[in-house]
C-alpha positions as CSV (number, residue, x, y, z in Angstrom):
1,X,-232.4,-38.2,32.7
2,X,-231.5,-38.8,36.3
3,X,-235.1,-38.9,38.4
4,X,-236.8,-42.3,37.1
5,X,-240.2,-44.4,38.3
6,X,-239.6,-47.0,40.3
7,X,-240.8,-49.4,37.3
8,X,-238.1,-47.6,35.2
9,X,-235.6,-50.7,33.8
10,X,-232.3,-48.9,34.7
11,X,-228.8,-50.7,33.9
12,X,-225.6,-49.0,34.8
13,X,-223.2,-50.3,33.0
14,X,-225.0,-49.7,29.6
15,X,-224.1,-46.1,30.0
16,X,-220.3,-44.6,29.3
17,X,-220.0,-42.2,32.1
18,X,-217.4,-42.9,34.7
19,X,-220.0,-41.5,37.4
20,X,-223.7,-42.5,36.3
21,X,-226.5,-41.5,39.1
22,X,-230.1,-42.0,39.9
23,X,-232.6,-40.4,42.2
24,X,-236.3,-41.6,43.2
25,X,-239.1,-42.0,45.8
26,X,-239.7,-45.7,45.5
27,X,-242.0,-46.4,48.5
28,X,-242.3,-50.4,48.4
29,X,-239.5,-52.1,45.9
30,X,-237.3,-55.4,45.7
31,X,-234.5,-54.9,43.3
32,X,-233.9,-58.9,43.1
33,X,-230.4,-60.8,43.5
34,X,-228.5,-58.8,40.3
35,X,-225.0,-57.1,39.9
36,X,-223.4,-54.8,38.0
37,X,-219.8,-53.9,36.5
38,X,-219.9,-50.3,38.5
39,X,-219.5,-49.9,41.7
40,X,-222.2,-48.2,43.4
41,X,-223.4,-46.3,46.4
42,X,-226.7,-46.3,47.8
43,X,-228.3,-44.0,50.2
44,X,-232.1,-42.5,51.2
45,X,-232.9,-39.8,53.6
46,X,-236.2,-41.2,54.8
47,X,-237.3,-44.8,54.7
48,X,-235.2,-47.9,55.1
49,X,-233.0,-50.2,53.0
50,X,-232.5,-54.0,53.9
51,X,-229.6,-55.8,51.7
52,X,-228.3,-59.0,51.2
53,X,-225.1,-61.0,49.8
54,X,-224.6,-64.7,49.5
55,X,-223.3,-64.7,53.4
56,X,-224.5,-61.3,54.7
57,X,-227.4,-59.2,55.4
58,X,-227.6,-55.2,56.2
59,X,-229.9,-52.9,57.1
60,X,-229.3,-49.5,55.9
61,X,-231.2,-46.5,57.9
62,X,-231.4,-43.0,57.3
63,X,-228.4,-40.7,57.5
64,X,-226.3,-43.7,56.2
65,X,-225.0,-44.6,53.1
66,X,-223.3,-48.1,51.9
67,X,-220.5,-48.6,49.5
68,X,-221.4,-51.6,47.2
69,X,-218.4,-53.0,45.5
70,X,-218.5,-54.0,41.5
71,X,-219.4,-57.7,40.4
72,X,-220.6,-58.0,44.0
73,X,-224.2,-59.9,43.4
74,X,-227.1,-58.3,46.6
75,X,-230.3,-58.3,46.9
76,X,-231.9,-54.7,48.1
77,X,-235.9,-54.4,49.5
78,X,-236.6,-51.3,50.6
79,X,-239.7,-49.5,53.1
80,X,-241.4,-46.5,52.7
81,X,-238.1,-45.0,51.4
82,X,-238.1,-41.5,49.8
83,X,-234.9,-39.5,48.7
84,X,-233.5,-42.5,47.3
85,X,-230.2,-41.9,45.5
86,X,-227.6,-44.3,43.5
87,X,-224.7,-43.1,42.2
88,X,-222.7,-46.0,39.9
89,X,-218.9,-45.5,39.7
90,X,-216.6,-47.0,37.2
91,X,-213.8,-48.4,39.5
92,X,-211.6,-48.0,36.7
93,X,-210.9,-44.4,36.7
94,X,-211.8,-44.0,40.9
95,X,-209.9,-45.4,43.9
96,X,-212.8,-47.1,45.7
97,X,-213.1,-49.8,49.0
98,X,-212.6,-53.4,48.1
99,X,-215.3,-54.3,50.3
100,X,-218.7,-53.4,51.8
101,X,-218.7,-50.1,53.7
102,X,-221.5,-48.1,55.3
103,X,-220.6,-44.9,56.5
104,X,-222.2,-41.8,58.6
105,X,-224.2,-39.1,56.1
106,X,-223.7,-35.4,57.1
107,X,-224.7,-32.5,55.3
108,X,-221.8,-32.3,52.4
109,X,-221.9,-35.8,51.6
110,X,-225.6,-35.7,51.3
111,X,-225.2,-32.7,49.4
112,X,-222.4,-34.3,46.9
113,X,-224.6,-37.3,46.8
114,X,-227.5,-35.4,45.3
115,X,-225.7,-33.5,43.2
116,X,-224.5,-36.5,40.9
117,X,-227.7,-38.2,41.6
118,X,-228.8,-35.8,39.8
119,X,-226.8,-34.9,37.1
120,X,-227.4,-35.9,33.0
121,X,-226.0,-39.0,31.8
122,X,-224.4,-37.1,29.5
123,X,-222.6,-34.9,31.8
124,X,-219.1,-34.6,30.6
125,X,-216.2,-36.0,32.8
126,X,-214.4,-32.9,33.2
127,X,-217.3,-31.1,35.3
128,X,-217.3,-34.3,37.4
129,X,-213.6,-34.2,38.8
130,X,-214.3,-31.6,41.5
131,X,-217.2,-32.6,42.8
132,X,-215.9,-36.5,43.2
133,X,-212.7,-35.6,44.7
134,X,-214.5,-33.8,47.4
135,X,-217.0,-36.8,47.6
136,X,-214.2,-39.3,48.2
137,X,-212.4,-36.8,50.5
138,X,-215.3,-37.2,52.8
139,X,-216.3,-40.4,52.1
140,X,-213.1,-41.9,53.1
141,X,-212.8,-39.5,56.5
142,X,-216.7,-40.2,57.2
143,X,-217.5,-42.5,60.2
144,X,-218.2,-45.9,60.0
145,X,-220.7,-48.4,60.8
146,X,-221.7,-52.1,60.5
147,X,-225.4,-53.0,60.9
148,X,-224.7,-56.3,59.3
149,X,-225.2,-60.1,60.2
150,X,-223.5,-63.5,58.5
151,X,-225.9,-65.4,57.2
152,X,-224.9,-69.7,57.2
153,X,-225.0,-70.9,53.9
154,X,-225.5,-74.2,54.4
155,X,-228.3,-76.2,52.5
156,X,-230.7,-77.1,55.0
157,X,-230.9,-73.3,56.0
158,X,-232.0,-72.5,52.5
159,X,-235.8,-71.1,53.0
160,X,-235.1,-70.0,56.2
161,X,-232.5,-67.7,54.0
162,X,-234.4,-66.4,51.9
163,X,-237.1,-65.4,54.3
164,X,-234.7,-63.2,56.5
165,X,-236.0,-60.1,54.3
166,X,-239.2,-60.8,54.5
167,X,-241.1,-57.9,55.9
168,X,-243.1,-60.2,58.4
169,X,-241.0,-62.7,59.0
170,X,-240.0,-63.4,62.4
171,X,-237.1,-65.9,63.4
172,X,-237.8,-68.5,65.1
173,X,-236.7,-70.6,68.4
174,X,-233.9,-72.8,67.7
175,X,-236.4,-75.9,68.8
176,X,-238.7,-74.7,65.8
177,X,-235.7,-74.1,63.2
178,X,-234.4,-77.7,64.2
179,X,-238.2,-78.9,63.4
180,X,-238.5,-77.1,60.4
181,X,-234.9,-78.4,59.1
182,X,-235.3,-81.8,60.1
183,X,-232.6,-81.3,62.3
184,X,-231.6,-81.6,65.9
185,X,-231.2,-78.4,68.4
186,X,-227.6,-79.2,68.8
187,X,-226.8,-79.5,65.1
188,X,-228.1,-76.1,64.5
189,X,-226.1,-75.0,67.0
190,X,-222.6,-76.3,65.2
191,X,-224.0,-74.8,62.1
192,X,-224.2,-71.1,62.9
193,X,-221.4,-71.4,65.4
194,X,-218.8,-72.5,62.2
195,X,-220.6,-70.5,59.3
196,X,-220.8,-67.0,61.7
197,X,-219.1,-67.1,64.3
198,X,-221.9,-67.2,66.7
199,X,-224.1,-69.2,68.8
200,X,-227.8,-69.3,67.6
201,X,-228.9,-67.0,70.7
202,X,-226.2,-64.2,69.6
203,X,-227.1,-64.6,66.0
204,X,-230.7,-64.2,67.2
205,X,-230.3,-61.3,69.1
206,X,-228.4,-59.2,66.4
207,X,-230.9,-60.1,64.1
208,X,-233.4,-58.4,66.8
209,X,-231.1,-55.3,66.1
210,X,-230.9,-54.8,62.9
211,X,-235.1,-55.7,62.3
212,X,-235.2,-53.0,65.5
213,X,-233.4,-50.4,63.4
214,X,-235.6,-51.3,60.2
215,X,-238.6,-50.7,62.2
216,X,-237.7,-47.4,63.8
217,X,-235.9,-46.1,61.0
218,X,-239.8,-46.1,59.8
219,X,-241.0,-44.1,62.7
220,X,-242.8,-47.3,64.5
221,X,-244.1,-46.8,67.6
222,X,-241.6,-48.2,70.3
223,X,-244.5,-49.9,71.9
224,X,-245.1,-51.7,68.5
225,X,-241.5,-52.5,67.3
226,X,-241.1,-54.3,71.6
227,X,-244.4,-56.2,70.4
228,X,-243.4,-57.1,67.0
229,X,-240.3,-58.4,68.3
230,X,-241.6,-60.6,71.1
231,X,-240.2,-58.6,73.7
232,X,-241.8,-59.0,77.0
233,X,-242.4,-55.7,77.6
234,X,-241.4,-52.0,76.5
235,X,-238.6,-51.6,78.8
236,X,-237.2,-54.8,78.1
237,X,-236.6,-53.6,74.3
238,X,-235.4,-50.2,75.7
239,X,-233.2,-51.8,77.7
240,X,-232.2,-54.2,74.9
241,X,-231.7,-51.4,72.4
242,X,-229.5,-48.9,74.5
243,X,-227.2,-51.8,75.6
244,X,-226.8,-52.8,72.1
245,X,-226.4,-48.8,70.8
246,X,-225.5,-46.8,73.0
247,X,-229.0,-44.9,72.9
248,X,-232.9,-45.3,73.6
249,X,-235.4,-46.5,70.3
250,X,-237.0,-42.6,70.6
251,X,-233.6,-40.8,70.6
252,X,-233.0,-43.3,67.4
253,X,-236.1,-41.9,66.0
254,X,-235.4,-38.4,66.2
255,X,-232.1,-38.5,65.1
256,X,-233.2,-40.3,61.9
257,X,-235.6,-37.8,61.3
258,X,-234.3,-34.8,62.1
């Protein structure tokens, strides 16, 4: 059985198959930080996907799909999400990326994907070669992207961590973070400059991003998504979001939808 509930307890690696897959509409759901011996690939046609690692969060939109390595402990929450689909790989018998990759969905791969999303645990191997080799054909000439952001792991950061995926939360100035911390503006500063590369203000503004694309990958009004934000008006955000992506929030929209 492939299609489960989203209360279904589910572990790939108790099955045998090289190729194990899952399908679903799961609507509201928080997987928890876990891991698993398979490799595994996540995608959904509608709805969106945030992600974490130890030192990384992702946001994952429609018409995307990510490449999550084995052993590699996340944490996924997902929005309004419907046509999700997992397919677990055993990296044993499959040449598969080392590391994190999110790639560009067109039709074939979304048709491969569903396919072995869908198919019977028990499905024997040899009916699965064909189908995978075309799979990793395309998924290794696919486009790819990065809608990702280090996250400092250092111990005074720790709730503000693990309220990143929160679905209201909203990061704050670096005055307040330093209040919050018990620590001074300019020592925050040091911190996300040597854990990610990036001043507070840059790390701030590509958070904006990826919370952007969270928000209109759920059809949210541009207007809304600007205020949510605390952009000062619509245009700034429009202007924000085309500098950053080459396109405007409603051309987004559309194109996730289509």
């Amino acid at each position: 059985m492939a299609v489960i509930q989203v209360n279904t307890r589910f572990n790939p690696d108790s099955i045998s198959n090289c190729v194990v897959g899952i399908a679903a509409d799961v609507g509201q759901h928080d997987s928890g930080v876990h891991q698993h011996k398979k490799g595994q690939l996540l995608f959904a046609s509608h709805g969106c996907i945030s992600f974490a690692l130890s030192s990384e969060m992702y946001v994952l939109p429609p018409t995307k799909a990510v490449w999550i390595p084995p052993n590699t402990a996340h944490q996924a929450k997902m929005t309004n999400v419907v046509g999700y689909r997992s397919v677990y790989f055993d990296c044993n018998k499959f040449t598969t990326p080392k590391n994190i990759t999110m790639i560009e969905v067109d039709g074939l791969l979304k048709a491969l994907i569903d396919k072995m999303a869908l198919w019977p645990w028990d499905t024997p191997e040899p009916l699965m070669h064909n189908t995978t080799a075309l799979f990793w054909e395309e998924f290794n000439g696919a486009k790819q992207h990065s809608f990702q952001l280090p996250i400092p792991d250092n111990r005074r950061l720790t709730k503000f961590r693990q309220q990143l995926l929160q679905a209201d939360f909203k990061v704050p100035s670096i005055t307040t973070l330093a209040k919050t911390v018990g620590a001074s503006p300019k020592t925050i500063t040091r911190i996300f400059k040597a854990q990610t590369g990036m001043s507070y203000q840059d790390w701030k503004l590509q958070w904006r991003l990826l919370k952007a694309i969270e928000l209109l990958s759920q059809a949210m009004p541009v207007g809304e998504v600007a205020h949510r934000l605390d952009f000062c008006s619509d245009s700034a955000f429009i202007a924000f979001f085309k500098k950053q992506t080459g396109q405007t929030p409603l051309y987004f929209i559309k194109q996730q939808h289509s």
